[in-house]
N, C-alpha and C positions, 0 to 999 in steps of 0.2 A: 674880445666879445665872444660870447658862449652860441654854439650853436643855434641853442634855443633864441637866446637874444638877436642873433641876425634874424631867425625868421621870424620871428615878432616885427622885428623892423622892415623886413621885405613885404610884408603882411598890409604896415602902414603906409609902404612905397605905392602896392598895390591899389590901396583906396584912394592915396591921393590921384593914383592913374586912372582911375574910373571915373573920378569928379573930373578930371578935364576931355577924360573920352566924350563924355556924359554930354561936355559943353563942345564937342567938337573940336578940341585944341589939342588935334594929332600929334604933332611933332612932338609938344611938352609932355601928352600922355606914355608915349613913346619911352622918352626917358626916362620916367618914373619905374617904368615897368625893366626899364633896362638895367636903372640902379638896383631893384628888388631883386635880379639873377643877379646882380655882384655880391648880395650881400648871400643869397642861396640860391646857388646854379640852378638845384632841382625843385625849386617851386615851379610846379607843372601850372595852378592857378596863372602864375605874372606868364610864363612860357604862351600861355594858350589867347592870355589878355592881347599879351603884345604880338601874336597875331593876329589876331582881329586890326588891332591898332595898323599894322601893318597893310592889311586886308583894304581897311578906309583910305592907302596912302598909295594904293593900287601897287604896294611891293608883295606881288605875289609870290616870289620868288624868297623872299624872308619868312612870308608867313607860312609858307609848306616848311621851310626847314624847322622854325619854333613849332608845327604843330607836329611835325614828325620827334623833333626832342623831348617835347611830354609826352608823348604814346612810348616812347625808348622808354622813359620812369616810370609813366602809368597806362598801362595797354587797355585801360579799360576807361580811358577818360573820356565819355563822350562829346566833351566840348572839343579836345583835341581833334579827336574825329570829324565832326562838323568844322572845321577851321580848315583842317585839311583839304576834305571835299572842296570847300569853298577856295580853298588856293587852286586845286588843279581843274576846278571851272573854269578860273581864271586863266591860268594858263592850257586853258582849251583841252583837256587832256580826260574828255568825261567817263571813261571807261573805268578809269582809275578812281576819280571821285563818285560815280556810281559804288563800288566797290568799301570805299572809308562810310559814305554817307549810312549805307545799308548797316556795316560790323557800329558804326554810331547807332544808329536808332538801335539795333536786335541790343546795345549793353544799357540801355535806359527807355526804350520806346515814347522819345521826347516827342510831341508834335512839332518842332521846329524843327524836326529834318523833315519834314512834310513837300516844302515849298523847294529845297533843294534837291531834294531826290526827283522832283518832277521835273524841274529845270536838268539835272542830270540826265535822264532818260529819253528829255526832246534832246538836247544835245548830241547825247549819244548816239541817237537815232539818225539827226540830221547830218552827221558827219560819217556815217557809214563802217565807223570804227568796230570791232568784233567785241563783244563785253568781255569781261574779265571774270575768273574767278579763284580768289587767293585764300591757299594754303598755308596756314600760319601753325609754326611750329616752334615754342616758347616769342623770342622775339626775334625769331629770321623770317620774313616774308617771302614767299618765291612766286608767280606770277604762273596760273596755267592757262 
C-alpha cells in the first residue's frame, strides 16, 4: 500500500471514528482512531481525535501523550493544544494547561478555549500553584 493510499485509508478510519464518538461508543471509536495511526503514525487529526476519545474514557494519561505526539508533528495544531490543556485539567496540573490552552488560542484564536482557559485559571488559582511560562525553542520546551 502506497503512502498516499494508507492515509486515504486512516482518513476513512477517522470518520468511521467520529460516527461512533458522535454516538458515544468510546471504546469502538477508540479503535478506529487507533487503526488510522497504524495505517499513518503521523496523522496528527486520528492523534488529536483519539485523545479526546481518551479524554471521554477519563484516560488522561493517554490523552496528554496523543496530544503531546501531534504537537511533536504539528506544533501549531490547535486542537492538539486544547486536548492537552484538557489532559492536564485532568490530571490536576493547571499551570501547565494554563500554559497549552493560552499557545492554543494565540495559533487560531478559537472561542472554545474560552471555557477552558477560565476553568484553568480558577484551578490555578485555587490550588495555589505558581503559573508557568514556557520557552519554546524549535520543539524543546523548557519550563521557567
Amino acid at each position: 500500500m502506497s503512502d498516499d493510499d494508507a492515509y486515504e485509508r486512516a482518513d476513512e478510519m477517522c470518520a468511521a471514528g467520529n460516527a461512533l464518538f458522535v454516538d458515544e461508543q468510546y471504546d469502538e471509536a477508540l479503535e478506529k482512531y487507533t487503526e488510522a495511526l497504524a495505517l499513518a503514525p503521523r496523522h496528527t487529526d486520528a492523534l488529536v481525535r483519539r485523545a479526546q476519545t481518551k479524554l471521554s474514557l477519563e484516560d488522561a494519561v493517554g490523552a496528554l501523550a496523543d496530544a503531546d505526539a501531534a504537537l511533536e508533528i504539528d506544533s501549531t495544531h490547535d486542537m492538539a493544544f486544547l486536548r492537552r490543556g484538557a489532559a492536564l485539567l485532568a490530571l490536576k496540573r493547571p499551570a501547565e494547561a494554563l500554559v497549552a490552552l493560552e499557545k492554543g488560542e494565540a495559533v487560531r484564536g478559537a472561542p472554545q478555549f474560552g471555557g477552558l482557559l477560565r476553568k484553568a485559571r480558577v484551578a490555578l488559582a485555587e490550588s495555589g500553584e505558581r503559573r508557568q511560562s514556557t520557552v519554546t525553542t524549535g520543539t524543546n520546551r523548557r519550563r521557567t
